[in-house]
C-alpha positions as protocol buffer text, in pm:
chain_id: "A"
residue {
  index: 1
  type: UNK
  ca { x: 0 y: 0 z: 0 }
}
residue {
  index: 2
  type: UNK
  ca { x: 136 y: 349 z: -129 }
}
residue {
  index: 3
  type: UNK
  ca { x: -22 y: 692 z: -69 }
}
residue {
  index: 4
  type: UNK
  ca { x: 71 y: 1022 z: -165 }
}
residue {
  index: 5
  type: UNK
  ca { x: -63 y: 1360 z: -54 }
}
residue {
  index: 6
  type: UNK
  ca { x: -150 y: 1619 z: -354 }
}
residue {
  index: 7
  type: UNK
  ca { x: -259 y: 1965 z: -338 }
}
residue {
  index: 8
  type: UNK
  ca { x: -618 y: 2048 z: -601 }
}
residue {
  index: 9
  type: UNK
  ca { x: -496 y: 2297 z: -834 }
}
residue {
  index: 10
  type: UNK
  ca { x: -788 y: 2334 z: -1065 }
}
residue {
  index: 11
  type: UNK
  ca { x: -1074 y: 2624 z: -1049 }
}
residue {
  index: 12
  type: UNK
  ca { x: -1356 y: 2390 z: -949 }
}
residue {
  index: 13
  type: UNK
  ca { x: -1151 y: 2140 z: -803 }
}
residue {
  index: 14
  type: UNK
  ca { x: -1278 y: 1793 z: -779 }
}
residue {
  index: 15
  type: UNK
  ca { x: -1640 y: 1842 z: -866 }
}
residue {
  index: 16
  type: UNK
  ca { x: -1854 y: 1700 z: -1193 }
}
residue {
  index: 17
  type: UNK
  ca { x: -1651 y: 1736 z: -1466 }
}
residue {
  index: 18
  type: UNK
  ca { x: -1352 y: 1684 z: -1335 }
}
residue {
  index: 19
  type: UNK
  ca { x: -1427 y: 1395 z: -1092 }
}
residue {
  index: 20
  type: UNK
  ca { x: -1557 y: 1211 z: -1400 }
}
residue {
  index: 21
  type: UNK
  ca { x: -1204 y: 1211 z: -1555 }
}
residue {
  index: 22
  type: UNK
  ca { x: -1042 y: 1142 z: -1232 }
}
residue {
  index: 23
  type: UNK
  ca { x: -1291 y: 850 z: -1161 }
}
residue {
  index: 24
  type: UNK
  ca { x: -1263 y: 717 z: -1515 }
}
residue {
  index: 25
  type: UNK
  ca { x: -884 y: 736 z: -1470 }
}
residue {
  index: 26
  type: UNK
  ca { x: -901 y: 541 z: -1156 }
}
residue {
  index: 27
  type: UNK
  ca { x: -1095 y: 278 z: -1335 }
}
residue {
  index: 28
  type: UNK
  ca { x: -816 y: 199 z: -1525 }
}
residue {
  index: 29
  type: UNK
  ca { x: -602 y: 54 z: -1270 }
}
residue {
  index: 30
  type: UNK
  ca { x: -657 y: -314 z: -1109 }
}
residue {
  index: 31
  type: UNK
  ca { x: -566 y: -170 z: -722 }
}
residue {
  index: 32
  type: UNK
  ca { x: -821 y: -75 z: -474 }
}
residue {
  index: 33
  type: UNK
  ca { x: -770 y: 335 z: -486 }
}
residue {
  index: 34
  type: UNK
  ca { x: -911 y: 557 z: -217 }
}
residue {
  index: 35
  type: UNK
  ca { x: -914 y: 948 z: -159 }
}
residue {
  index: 36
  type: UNK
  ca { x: -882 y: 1099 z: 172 }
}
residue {
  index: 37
  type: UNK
  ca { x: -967 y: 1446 z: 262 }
}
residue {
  index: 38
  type: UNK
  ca { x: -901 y: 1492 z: 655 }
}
residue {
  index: 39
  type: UNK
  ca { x: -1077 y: 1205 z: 805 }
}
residue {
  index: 40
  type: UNK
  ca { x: -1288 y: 1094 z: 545 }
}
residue {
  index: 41
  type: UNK
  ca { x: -1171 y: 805 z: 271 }
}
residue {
  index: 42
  type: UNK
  ca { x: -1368 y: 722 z: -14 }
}
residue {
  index: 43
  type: UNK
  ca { x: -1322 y: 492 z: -311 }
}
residue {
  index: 44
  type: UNK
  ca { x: -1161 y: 688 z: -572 }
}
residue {
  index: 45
  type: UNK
  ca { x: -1340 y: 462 z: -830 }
}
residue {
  index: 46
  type: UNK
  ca { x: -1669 y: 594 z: -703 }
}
residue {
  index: 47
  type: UNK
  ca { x: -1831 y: 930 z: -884 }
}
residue {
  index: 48
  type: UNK
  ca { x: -2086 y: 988 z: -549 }
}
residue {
  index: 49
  type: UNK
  ca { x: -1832 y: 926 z: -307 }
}
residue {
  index: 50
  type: UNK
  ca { x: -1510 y: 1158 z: -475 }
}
residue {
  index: 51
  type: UNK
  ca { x: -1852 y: 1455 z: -497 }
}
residue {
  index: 52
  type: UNK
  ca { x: -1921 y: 1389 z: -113 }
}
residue {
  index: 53
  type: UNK
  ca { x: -1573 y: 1525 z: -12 }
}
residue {
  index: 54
  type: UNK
  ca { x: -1650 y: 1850 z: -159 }
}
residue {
  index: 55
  type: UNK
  ca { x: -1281 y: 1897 z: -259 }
}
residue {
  index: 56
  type: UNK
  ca { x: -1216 y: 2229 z: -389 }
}
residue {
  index: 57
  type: UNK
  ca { x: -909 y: 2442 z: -539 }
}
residue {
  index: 58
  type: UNK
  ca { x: -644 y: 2465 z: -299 }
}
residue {
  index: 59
  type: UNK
  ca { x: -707 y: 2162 z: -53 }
}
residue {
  index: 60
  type: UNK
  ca { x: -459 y: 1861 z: 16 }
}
residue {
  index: 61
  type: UNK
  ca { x: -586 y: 1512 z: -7 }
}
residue {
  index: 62
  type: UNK
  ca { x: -410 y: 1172 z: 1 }
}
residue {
  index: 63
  type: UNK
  ca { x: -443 y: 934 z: -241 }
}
residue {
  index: 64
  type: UNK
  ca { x: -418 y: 606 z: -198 }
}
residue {
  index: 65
  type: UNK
  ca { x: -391 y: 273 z: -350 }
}
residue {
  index: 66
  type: UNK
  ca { x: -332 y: -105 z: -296 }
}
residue {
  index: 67
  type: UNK
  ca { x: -268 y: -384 z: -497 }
}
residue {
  index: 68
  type: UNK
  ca { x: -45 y: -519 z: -826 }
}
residue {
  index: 69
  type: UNK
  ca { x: -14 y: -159 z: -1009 }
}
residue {
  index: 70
  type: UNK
  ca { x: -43 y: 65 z: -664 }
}
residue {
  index: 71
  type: UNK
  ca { x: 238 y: 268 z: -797 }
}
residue {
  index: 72
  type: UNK
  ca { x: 117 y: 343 z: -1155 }
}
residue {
  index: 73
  type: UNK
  ca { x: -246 y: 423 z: -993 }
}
residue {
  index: 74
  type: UNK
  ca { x: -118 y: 655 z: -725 }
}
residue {
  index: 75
  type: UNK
  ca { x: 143 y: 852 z: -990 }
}
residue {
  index: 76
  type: UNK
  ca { x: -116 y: 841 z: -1274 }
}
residue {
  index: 77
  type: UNK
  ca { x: -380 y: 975 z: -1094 }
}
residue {
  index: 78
  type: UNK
  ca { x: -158 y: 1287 z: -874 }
}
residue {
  index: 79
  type: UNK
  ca { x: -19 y: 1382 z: -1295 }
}
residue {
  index: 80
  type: UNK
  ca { x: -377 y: 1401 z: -1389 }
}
residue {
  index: 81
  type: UNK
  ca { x: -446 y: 1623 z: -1057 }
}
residue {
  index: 82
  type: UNK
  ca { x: -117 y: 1813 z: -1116 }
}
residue {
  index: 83
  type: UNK
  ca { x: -259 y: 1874 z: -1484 }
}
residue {
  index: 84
  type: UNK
  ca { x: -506 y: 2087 z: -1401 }
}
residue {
  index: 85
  type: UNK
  ca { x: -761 y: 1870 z: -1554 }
}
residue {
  index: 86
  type: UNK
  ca { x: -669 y: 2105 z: -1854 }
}
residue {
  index: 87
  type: UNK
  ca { x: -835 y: 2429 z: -1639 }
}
residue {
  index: 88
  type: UNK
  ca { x: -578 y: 2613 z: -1514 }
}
């Protein structure tokens, strides 16, 4: 298990749009993948649960994987937040 700590840097942070391409992203990877805002972990592979954190521009959340490709999912997914989600 792997986890690495990312800051949002988009305008609407994590919310519709964005969360889709996150969650479709996570999809892609056989690990179990979470997101944790504070004290609150969700499955990063689910669209209701990434919405309930509420995570907007500027917040730090951990994400977190385990499993076979835990490194590719944790690094794949913290470029695609890094990215901007092609907003910035």
């Amino acid at each position: 298990m792997i986890s690495k700590e990312i800051t949002i840097v988009n305008t609407s942070g994590l919310h519709a749009r964005p969360a889709t391409f996150f969650i479709q992203k996570a999809n892609t990877y056989k690990s179990q993948v979470w997101v944790e805002k504070e004290d609150r972990r969700v499955s990063a592979k689910s669209l209701l649960g990434v919405l309930s954190l509420g995570i907007a521009k500027g917040m730090t959340v951990t994400i977190i994987a385990d499993g076979m490709d835990e490194n590719a999912a944790v690094n794949g997914l913290a470029e695609l937040i890094d990215s901007g989600f092609s907003e910035i």
